[in-house]
C-alpha positions in Angstrom: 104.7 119.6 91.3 101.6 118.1 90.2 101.0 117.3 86.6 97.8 119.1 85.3 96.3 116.6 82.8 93.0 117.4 80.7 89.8 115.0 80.9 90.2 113.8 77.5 93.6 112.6 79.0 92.6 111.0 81.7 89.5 109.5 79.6 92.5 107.7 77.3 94.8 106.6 80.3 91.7 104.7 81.0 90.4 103.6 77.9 93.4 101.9 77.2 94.3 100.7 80.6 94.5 96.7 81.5 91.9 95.9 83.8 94.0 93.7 86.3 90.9 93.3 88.7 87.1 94.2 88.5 84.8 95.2 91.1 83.5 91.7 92.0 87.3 90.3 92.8 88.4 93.6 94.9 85.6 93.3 97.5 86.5 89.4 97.3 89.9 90.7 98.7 88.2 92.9 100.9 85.5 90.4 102.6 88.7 87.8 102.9 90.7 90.4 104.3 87.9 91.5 107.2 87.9 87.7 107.9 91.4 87.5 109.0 91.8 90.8 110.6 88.5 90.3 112.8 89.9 87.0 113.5 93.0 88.6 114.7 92.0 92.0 116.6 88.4 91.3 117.8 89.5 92.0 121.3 92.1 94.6 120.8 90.2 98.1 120.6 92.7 98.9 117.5 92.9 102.5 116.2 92.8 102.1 112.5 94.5 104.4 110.5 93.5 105.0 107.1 97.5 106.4 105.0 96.0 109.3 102.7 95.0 109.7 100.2 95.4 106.5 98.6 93.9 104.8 101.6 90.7 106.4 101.6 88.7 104.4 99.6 90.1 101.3 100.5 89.9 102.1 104.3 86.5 102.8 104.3 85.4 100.0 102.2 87.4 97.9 104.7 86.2 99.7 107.9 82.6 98.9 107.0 83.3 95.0 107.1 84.7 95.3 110.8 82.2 94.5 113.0 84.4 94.8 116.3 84.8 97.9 117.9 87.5 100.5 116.6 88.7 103.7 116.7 89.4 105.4 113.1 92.1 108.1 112.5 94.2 109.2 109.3 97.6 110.0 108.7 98.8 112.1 105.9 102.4 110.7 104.4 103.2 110.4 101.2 106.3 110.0 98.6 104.4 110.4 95.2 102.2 113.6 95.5 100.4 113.2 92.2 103.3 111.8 90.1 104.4 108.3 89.0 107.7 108.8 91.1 108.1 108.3 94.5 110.4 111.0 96.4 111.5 112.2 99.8 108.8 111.5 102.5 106.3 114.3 103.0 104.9 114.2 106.4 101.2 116.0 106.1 99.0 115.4 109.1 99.5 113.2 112.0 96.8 111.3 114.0 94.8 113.1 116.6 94.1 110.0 118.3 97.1 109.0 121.2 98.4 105.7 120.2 100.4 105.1 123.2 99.8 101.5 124.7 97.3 100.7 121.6 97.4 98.3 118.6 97.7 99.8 115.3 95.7 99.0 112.2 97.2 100.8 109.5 95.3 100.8 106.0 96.9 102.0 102.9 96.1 101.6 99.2 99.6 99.7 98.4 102.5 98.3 99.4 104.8 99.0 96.6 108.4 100.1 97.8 107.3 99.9 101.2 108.9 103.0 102.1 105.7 104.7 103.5 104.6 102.5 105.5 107.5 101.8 107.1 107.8 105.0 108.0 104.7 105.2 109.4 105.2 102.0 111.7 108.3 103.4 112.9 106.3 106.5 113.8 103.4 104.5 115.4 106.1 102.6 117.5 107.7 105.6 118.4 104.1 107.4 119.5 104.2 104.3 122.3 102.2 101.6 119.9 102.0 98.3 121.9 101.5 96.5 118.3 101.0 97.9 114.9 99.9 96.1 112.0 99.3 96.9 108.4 96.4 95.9 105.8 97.1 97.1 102.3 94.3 96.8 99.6 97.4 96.3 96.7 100.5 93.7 97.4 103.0 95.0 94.0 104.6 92.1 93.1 108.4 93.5 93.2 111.5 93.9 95.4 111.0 96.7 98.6 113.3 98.8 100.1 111.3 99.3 103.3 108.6 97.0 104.8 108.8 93.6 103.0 105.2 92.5 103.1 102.3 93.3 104.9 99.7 91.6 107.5 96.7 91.6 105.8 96.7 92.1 101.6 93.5 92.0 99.2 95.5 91.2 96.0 98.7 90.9 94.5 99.4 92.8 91.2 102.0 92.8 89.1 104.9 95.7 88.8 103.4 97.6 86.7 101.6 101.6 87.6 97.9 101.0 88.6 95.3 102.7 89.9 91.7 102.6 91.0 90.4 102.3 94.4 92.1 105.3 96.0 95.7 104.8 93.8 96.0 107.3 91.5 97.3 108.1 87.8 99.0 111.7 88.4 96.2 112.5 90.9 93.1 111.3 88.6 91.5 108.1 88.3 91.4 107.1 92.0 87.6 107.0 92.0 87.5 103.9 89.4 85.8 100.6 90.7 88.5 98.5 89.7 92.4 97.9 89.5 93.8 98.7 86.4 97.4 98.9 85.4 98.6 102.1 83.2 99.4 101.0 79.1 103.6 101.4 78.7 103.6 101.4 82.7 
């Protein structure tokens, strides 16, 4: 169940939050990372799929920088749903898009466990994916139980809670122009 926190809060998770990275060094991350992934699937057609709702911002930040032609989609799976624990996999919405004989771009906000996104390559794979590849915004520096790195990361952070730039702190702050890790987290 989500956590109901007041703005004044929020306002202090923030205030006394580390900034980790600041604007200027995230879309760094992000120009780099368009770089490599145009080098890679110019000439694939890909379907991207942005992983809600972290992957929001982050996918279309990303998107923009593409200058190939795509197809966009979104797929609703998360473990966390507003809290600072991950739990069982909650399968939301599925893309419309048919992803049989395709490549798959899939864009999340962070690749911490790597539970999710495994998940969600298995799935890919199993909706007849030719290739699927993923591009997270956050790399957490720590050990996964699922996928073990991804394709294409804009930063590495340390393994601490952070949010800003579609991650969340119990469902606020994902809004915030910058990565900042959570004091005592």
């Amino acid at each position: 169940m989500t956590e109901s926190l007041d703005k004044n809060t929020v306002q202090t998770v923030l205030q006394e939050a580390d900034l980790i990275y600041n604007q200027a060094e995230v879309e760094q991350g992000l120009d780099r990372m368009a770089a490599e992934i145009t080098q890679l699937l110019q000439e694939e057609f890909p379907i991207c799929l942005s992983v809600m709702l972290g992957g929001l911002i982050f996918s279309g930040q990303l998107a923009t920088r593409l200058q190939f032609p795509l197809e966009l989609d979104y797929i609703h799976a998360t473990r966390y749903r507003d809290t600072t624990q991950g739990h069982d996999l909650d399968w939301q919405k599925r893309p419309k898009l048919c992803l049989e004989g395709r490549s798959i771009l899939v864009m999340d906000d962070i690749l911490d466990e790597g539970i999710t996104l495994q998940s969600i390559m298995e799935y890919c794979y199993q909706a007849g994916a030719t290739k699927v590849y993923t591009a997270v915004l956050v790399d957490k520096d720590r050990e996964r139980k699922g996928l073990s790195k991804a394709d294409f990361v804009g930063v590495t952070v340390p393994d601490r809670y952070v949010f800003g730039y579609g991650m969340d702190y119990k469902g606020h702050l994902r809004h915030v122009a910058g990565i900042y890790a959570v004091k005592g987290l």
